[in-house]
C-alpha positions in Angstrom: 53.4 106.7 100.8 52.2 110.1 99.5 49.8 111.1 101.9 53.3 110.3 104.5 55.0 112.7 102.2 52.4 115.7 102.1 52.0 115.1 105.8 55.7 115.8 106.7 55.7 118.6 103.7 53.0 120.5 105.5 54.7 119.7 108.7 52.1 117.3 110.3 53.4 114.9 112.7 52.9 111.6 111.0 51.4 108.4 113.1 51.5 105.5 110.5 51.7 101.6 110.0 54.6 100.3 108.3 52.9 98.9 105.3 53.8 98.8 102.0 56.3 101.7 101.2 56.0 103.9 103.9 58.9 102.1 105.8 61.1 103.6 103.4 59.9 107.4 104.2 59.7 107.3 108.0 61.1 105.7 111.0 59.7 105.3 114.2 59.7 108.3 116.9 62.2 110.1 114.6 59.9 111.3 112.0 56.7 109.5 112.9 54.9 107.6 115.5 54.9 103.7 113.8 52.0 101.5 115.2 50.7 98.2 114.3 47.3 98.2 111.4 44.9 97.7 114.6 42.4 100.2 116.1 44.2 100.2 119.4 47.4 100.2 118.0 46.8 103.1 116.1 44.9 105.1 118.7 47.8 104.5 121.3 50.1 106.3 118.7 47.7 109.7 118.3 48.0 109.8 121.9 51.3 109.6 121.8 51.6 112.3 119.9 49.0 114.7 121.6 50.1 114.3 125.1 53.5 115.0 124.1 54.0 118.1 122.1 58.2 118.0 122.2 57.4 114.8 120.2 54.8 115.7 117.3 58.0 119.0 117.2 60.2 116.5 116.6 58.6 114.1 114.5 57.3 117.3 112.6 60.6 118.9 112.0 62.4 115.8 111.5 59.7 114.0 108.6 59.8 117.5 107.0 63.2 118.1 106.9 64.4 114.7 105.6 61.3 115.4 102.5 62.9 118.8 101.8 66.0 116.9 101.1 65.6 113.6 100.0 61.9 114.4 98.4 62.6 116.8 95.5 61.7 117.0 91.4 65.1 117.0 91.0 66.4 114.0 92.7 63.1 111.9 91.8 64.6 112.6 88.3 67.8 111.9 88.9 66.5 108.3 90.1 64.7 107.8 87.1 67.1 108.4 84.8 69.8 105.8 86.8 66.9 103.3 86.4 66.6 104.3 82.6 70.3 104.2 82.5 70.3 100.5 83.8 67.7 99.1 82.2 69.2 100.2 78.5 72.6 99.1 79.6 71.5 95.8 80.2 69.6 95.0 77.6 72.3 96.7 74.8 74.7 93.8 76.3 72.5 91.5 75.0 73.1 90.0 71.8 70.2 90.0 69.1 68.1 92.0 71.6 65.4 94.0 69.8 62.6 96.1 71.3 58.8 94.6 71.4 56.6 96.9 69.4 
């Protein structure tokens, strides 16, 4: 997923499978062009996007705009502390619960 991110950060239009995490960054022919992990697959979507420059625009400005906002320091710390937060709620409901050293 981070080669996704620096792509739309540097305004790149994006042509990727949907593998692992990356469905969660992109969607198809909004902020990238998503094709299936073969060769043909994956050759169809680059010419996608160089035959058609209003769509590698749009799939640019989209993928970089929604990084610029959802992408940040900030919120990745805000997520992390929720999932801190969680965790040590959880467990302090527990009775007799003691950390492994």
């Amino acid at each position: 997923g981070i080669v996704a991110l620096e792509a739309a950060a540097s305004r790149l239009p994006i042509v990727s499978t949907c593998v692992g995490g990356i469905g969660e960054i992109v969607s198809h022919m909004e902020s990238c062009v998503s094709v299936y992990p073969s060769p043909d697959s994956i050759a169809w979507g680059v010419v996608q996007v160089l035959s058609n420059p209003s769509l590698a625009e749009h799939i640019r400005n989209t993928a970089y705009e929604r990084v610029k906002s959802t992408f940040t320091w900030g919120r990745i710390a805000e997520q992390t502390l929720g999932v801190y937060h969680r965790v040590l709620s959880e467990y302090s409901s527990i009775k007799d619960w003691k950390p492994r050293l």
